[in-house]
MDAnalysis code that builds the backbone (N, CA, C; Angstrom):
import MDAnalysis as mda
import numpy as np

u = mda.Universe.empty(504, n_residues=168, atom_resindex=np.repeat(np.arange(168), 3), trajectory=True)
u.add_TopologyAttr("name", ["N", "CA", "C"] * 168)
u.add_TopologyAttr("resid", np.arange(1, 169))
u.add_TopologyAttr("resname", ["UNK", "UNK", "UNK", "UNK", "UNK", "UNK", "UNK", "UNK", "UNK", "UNK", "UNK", "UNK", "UNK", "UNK", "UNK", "UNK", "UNK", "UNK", "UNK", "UNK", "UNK", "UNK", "UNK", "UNK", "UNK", "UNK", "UNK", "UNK", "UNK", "UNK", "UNK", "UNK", "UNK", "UNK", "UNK", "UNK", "UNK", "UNK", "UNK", "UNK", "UNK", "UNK", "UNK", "UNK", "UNK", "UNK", "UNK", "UNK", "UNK", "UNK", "UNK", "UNK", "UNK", "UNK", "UNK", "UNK", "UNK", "UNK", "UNK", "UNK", "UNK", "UNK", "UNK", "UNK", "UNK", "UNK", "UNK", "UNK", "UNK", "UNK", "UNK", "UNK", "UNK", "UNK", "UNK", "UNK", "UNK", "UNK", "UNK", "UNK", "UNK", "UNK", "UNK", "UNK", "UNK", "UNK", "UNK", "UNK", "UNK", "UNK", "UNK", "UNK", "UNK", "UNK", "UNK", "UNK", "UNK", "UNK", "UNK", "UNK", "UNK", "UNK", "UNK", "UNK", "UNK", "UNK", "UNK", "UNK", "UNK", "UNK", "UNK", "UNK", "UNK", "UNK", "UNK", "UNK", "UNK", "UNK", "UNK", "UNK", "UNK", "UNK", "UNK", "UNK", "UNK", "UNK", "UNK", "UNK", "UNK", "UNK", "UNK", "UNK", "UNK", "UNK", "UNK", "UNK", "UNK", "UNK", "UNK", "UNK", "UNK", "UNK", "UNK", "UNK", "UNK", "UNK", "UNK", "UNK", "UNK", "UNK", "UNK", "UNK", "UNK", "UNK", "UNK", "UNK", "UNK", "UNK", "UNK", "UNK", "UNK", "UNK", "UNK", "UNK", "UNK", "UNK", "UNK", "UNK"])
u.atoms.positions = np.array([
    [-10.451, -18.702, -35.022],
    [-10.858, -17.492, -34.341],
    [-10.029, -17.356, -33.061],
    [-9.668, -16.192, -32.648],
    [-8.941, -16.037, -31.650],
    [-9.392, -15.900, -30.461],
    [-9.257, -16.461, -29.287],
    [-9.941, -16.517, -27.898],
    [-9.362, -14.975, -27.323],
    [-11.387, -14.676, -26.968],
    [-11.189, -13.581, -26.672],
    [-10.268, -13.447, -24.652],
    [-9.600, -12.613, -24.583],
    [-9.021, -12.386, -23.501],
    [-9.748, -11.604, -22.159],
    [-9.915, -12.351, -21.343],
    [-10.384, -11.316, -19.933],
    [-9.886, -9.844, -19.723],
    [-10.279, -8.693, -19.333],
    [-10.139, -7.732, -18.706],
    [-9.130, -8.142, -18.003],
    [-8.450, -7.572, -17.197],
    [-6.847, -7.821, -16.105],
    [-6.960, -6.084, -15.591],
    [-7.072, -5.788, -14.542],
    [-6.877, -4.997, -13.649],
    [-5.115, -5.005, -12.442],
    [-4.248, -4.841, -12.561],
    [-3.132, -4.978, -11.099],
    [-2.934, -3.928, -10.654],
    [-3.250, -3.898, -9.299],
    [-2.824, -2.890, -8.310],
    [-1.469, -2.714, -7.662],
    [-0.844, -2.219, -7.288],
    [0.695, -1.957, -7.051],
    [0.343, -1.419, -5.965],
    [0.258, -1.985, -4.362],
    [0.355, -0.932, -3.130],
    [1.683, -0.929, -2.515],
    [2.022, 0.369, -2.053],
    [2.952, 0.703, -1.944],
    [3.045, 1.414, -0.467],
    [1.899, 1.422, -0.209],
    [1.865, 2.382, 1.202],
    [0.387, 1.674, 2.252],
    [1.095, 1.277, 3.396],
    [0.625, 0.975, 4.497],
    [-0.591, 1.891, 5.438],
    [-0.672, 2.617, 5.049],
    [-1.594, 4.129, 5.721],
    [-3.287, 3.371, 5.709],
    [-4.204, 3.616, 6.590],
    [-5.171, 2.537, 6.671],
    [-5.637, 3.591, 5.501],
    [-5.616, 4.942, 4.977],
    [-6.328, 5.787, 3.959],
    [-5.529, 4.991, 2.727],
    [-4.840, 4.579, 2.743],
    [-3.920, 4.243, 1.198],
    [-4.426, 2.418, 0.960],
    [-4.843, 2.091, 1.887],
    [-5.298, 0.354, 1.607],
    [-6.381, 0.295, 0.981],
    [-7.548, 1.084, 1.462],
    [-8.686, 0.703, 1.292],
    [-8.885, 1.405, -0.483],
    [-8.279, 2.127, -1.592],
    [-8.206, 2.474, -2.654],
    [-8.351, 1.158, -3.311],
    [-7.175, 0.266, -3.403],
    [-7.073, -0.950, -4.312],
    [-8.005, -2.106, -3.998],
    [-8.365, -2.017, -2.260],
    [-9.649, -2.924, -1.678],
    [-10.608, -2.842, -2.491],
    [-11.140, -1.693, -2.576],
    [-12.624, -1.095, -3.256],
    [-12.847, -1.100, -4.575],
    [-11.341, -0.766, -5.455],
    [-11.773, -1.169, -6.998],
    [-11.754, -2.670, -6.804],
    [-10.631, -3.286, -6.771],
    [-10.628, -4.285, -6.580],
    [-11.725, -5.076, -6.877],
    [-12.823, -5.246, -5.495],
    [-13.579, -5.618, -5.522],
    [-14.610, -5.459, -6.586],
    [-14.858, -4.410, -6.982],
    [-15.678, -3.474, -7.989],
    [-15.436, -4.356, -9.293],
    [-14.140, -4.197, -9.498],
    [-13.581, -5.048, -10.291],
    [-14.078, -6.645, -10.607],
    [-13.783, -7.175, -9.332],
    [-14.682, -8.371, -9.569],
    [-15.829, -9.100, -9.918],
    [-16.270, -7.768, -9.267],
    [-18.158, -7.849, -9.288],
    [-18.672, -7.716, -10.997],
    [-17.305, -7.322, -11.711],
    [-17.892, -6.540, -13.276],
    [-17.004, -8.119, -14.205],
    [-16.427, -9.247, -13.466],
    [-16.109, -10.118, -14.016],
    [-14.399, -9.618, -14.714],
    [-13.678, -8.940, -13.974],
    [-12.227, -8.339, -14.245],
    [-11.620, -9.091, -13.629],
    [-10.716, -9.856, -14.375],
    [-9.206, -10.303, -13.956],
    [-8.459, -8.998, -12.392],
    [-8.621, -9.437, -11.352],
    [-7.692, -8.942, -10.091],
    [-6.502, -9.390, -9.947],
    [-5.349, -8.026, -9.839],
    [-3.959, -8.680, -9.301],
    [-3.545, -7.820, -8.484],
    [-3.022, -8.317, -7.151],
    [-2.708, -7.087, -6.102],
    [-1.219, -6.805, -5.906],
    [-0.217, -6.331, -6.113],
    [1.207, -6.733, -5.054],
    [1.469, -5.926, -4.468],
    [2.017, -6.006, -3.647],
    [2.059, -5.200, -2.320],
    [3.776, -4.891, -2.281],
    [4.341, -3.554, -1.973],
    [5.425, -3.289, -2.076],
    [5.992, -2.432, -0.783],
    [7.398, -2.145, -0.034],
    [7.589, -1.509, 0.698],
    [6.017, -1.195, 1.940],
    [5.815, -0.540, 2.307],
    [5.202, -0.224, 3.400],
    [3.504, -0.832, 3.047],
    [3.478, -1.482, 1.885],
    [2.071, -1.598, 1.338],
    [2.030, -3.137, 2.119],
    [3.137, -3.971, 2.427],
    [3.303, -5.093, 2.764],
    [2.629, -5.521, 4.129],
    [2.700, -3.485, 4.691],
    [2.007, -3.854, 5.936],
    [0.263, -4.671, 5.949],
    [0.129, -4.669, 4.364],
    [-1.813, -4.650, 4.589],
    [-1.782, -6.149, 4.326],
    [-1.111, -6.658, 4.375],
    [-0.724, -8.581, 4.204],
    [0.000, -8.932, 5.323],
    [0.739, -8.393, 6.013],
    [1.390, -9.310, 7.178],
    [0.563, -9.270, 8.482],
    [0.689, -10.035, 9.039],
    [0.125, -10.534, 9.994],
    [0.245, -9.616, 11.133],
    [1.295, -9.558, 11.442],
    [0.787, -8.320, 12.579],
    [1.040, -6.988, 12.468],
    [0.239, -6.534, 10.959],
    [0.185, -5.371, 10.901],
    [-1.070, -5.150, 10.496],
    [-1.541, -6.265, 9.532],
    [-2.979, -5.712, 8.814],
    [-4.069, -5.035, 9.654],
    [-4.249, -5.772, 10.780],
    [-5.547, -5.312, 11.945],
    [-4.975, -3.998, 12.470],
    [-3.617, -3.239, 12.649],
    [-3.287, -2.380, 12.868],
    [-2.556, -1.049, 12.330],
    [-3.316, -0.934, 11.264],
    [-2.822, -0.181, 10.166],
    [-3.612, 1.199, 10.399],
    [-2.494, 2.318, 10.705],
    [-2.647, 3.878, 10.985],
    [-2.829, 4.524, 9.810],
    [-3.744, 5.830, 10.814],
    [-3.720, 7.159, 9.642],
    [-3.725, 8.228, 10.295],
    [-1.854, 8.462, 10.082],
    [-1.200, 9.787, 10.352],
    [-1.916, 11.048, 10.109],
    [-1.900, 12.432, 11.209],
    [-2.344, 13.660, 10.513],
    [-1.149, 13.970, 10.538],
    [0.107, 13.448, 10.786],
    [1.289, 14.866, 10.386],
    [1.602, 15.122, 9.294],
    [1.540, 16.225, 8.531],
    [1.843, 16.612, 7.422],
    [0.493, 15.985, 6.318],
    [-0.278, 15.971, 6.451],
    [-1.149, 14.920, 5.413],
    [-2.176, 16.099, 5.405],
    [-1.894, 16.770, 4.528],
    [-2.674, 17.873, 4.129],
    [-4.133, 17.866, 3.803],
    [-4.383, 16.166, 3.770],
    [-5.687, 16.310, 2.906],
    [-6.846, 15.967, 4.136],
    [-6.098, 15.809, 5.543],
    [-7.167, 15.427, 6.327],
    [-8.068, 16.552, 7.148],
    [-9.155, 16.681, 6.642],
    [-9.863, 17.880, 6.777],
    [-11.112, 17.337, 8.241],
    [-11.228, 18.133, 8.694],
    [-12.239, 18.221, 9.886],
    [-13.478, 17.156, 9.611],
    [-13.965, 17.068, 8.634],
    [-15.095, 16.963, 8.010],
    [-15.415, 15.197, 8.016],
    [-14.266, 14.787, 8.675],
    [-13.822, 13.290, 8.949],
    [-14.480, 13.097, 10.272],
    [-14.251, 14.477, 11.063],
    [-14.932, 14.292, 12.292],
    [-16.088, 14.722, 12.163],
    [-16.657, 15.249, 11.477],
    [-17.863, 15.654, 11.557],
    [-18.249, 17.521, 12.218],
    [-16.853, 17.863, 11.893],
    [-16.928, 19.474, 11.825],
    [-17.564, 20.070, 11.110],
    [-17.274, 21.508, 10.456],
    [-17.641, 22.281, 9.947],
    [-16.572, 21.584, 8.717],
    [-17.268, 22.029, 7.238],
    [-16.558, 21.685, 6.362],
    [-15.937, 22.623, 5.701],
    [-14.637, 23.327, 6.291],
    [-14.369, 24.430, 5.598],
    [-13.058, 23.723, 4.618],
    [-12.592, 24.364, 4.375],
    [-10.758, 24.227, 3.512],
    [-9.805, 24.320, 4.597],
    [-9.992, 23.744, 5.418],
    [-9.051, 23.676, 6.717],
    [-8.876, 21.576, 7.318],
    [-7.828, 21.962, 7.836],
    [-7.601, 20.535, 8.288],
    [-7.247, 20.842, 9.970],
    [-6.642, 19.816, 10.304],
    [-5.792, 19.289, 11.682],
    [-4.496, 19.988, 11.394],
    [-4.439, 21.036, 12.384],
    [-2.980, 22.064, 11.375],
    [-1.768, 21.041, 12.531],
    [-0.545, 21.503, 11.389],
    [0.563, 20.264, 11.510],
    [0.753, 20.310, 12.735],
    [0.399, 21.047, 13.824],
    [1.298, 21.604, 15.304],
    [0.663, 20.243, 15.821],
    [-0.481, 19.964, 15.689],
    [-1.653, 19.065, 16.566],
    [-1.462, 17.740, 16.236],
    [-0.998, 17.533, 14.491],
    [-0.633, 16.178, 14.199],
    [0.195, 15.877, 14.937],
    [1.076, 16.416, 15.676],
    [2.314, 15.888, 16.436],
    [2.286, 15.335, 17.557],
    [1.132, 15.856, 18.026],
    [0.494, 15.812, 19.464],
    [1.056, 14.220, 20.197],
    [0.961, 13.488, 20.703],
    [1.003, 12.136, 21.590],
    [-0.066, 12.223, 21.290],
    [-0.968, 10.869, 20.798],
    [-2.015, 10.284, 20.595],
    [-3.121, 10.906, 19.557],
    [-2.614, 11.844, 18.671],
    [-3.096, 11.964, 17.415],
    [-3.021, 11.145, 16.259],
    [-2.231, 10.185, 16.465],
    [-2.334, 8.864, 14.742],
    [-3.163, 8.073, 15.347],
    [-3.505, 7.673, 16.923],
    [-4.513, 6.618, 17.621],
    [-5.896, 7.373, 17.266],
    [-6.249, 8.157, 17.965],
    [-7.226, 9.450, 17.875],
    [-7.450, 9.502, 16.349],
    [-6.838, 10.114, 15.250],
    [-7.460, 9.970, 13.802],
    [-7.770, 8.476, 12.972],
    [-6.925, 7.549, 13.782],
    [-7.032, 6.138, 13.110],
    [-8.385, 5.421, 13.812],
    [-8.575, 5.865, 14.751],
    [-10.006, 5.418, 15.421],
    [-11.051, 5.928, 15.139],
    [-11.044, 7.325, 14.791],
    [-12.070, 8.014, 13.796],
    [-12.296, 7.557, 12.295],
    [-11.031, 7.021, 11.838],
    [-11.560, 6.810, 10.459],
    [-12.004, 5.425, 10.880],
    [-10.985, 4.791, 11.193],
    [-12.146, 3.140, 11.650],
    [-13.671, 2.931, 12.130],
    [-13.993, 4.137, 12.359],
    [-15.188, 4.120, 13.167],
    [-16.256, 4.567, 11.704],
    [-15.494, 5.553, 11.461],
    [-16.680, 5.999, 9.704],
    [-16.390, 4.612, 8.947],
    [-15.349, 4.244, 8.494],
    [-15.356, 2.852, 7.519],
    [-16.157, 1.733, 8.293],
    [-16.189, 1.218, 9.487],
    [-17.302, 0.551, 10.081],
    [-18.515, 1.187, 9.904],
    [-19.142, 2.151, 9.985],
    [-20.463, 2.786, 9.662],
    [-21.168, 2.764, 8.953],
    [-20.391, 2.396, 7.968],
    [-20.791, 2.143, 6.131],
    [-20.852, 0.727, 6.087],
    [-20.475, -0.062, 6.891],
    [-20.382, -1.802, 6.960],
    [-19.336, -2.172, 5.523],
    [-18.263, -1.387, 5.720],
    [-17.384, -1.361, 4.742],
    [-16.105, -2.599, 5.737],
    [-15.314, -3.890, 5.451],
    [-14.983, -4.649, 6.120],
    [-13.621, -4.184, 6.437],
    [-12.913, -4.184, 7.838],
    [-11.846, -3.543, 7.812],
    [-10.941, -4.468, 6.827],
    [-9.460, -4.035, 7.155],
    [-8.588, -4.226, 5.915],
    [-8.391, -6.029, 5.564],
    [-7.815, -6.560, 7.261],
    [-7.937, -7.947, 6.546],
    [-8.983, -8.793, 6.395],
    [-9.983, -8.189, 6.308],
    [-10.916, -8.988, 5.972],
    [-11.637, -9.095, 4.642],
    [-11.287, -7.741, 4.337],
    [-11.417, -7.711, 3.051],
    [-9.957, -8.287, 2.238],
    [-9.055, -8.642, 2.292],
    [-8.383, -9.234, 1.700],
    [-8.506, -10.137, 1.199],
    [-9.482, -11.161, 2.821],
    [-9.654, -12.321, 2.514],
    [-10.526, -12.621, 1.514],
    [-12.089, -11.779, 1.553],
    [-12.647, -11.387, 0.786],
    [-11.997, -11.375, -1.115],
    [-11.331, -10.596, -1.149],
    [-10.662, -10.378, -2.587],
    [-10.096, -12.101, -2.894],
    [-9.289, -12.445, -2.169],
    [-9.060, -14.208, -2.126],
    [-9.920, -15.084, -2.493],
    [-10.722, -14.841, -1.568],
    [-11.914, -16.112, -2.073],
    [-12.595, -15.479, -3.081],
    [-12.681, -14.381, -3.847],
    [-13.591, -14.195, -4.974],
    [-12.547, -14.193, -6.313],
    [-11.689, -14.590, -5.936],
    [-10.624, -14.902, -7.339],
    [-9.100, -13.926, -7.337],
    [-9.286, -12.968, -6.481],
    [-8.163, -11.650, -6.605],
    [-6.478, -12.890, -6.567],
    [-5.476, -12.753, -7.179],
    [-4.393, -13.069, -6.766],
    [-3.640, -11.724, -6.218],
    [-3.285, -12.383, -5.181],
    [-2.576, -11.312, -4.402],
    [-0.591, -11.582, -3.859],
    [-0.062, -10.928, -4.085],
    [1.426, -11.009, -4.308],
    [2.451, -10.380, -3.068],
    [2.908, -10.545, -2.583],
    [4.207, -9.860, -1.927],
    [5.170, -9.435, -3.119],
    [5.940, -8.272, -2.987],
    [7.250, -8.166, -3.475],
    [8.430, -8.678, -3.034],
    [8.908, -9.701, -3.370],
    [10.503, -10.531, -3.170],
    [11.367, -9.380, -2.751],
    [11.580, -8.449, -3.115],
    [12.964, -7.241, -2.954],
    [12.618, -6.777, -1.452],
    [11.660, -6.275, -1.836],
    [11.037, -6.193, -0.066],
    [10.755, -7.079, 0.652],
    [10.252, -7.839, 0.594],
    [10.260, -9.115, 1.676],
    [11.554, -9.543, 1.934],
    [12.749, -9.296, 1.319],
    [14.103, -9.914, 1.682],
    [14.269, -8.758, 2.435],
    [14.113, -7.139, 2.112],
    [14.667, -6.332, 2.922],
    [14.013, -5.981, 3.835],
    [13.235, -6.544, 4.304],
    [12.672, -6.150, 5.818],
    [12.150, -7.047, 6.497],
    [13.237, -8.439, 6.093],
    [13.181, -10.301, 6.466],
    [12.614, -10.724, 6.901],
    [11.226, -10.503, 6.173],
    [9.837, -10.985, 6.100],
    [10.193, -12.591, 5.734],
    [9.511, -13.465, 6.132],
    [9.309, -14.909, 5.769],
    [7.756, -14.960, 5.247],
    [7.310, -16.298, 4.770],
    [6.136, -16.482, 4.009],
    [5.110, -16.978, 5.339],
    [5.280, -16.997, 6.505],
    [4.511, -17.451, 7.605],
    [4.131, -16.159, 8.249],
    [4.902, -14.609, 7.987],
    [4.524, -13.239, 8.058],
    [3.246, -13.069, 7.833],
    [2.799, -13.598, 6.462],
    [1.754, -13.590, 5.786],
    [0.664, -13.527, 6.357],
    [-0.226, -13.131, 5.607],
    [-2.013, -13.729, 5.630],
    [-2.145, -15.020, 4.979],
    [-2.972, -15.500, 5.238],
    [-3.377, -16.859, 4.299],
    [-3.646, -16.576, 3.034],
    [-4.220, -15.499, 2.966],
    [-4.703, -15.167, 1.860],
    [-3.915, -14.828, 0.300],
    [-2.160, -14.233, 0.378],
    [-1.758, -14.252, -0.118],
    [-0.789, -15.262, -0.491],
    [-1.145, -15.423, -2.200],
    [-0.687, -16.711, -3.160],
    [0.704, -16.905, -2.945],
    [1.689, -16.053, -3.214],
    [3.267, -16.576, -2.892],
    [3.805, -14.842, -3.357],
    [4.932, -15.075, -2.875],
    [5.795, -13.678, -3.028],
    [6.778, -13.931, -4.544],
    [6.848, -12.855, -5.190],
    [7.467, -12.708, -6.599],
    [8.327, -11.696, -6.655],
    [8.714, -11.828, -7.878],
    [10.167, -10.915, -8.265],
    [8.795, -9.705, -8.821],
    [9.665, -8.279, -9.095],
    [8.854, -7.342, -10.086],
    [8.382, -7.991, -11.579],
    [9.657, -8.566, -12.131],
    [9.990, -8.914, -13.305],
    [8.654, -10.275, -13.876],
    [8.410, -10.957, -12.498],
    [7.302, -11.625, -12.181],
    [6.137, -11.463, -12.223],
    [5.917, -10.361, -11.598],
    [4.499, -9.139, -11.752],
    [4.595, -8.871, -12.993],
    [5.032, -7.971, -13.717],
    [5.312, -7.837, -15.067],
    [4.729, -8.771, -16.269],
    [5.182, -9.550, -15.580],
    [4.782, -11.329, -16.646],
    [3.286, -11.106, -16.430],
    [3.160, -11.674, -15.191],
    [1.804, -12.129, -14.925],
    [0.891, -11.047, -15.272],
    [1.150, -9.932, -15.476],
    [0.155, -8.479, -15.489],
    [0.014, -8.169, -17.050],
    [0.837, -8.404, -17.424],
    [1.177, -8.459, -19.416],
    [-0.788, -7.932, -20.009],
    [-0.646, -6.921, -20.880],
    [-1.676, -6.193, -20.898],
    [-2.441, -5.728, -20.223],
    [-2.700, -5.919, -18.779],
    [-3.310, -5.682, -17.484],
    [-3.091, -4.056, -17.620],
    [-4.483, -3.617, -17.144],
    [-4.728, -1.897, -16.569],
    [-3.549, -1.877, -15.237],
    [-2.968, -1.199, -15.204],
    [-1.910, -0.746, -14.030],
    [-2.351, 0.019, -12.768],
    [-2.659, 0.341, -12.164],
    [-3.258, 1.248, -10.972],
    [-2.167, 1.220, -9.927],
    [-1.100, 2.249, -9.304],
    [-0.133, 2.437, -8.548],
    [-0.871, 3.451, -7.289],
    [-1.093, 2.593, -6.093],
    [-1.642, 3.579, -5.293],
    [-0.486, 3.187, -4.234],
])
């Protein structure tokens, strides 16, 4: 009889934005909780949510980001956002990144590296990308503790082999 195979979930982050981390955090976890194989790797600007002195300081831009609507602050909820003139402002990515930090604390939702660590100790393997870590001469002491070792794509690939794909 053939041994049945685990579920496999891998996430592909690609973007550093504190709105773009917390996507693969949350299935992730979800994931775990339902007994799913977790795999994270982190690519280009996604690298920021694993290195060390970026994870605790990870922004969320209004310039150009169409989708950030008032309703974050606790406005009126129309079809309107932060129009682009204001994203530009001096101290509008501090100002919206402290607002959303403040709603994701509210919910007792854990900021980013802590939930990493989180995903770590409940089984998640979590990855750097090699191509990027050479091009923006990252070393493995950059790191969090939390992440297992840095790999090739071709590596990911292997290790993900039937795995659900999720590219956020």
């Amino acid at each position: 009889m053939a041994e049945e195979k685990n579920r496999h979930i891998a996430f592909i982050c690609s973007k550093g934005n504190l709105d773009m981390a917390y996507p693969a955090l949350i299935m992730g976890w979800a994931a775990l909780g339902d007994g799913i194989d977790v795999t994270i790797f982190f690519t280009f600007w996604g690298l920021d949510m694993i290195t060390k002195d970026r994870v605790d300081r990870l922004e969320l831009a209004p310039l150009a980001n169409t989708s950030l609507k008032m309703r974050l602050m606790g406005l009126p909820t129309g079809n309107w956002g932060i129009p682009n003139f204001m994203g530009g402002l001096p101290g509008m990515t501090a100002f919206t990144s402290k607002f959303m930090k403040k709603k994701i604390e509210s919910l007792d939702v854990p900021p980013v590296g802590e939930y990493i660590e989180m995903l770590s100790d409940a089984g998640a393997k979590l990855y750097g990308c090699k191509m990027t870590v050479d091009m923006f001469n990252l070393k493995d002491e950059d790191f969090v503790d939390s992440v297992d070792s840095v790999v090739t794509a071709s590596d990911f690939m292997d290790m993900t082999e039937g795995a659900q794909i999720v590219f956020i």
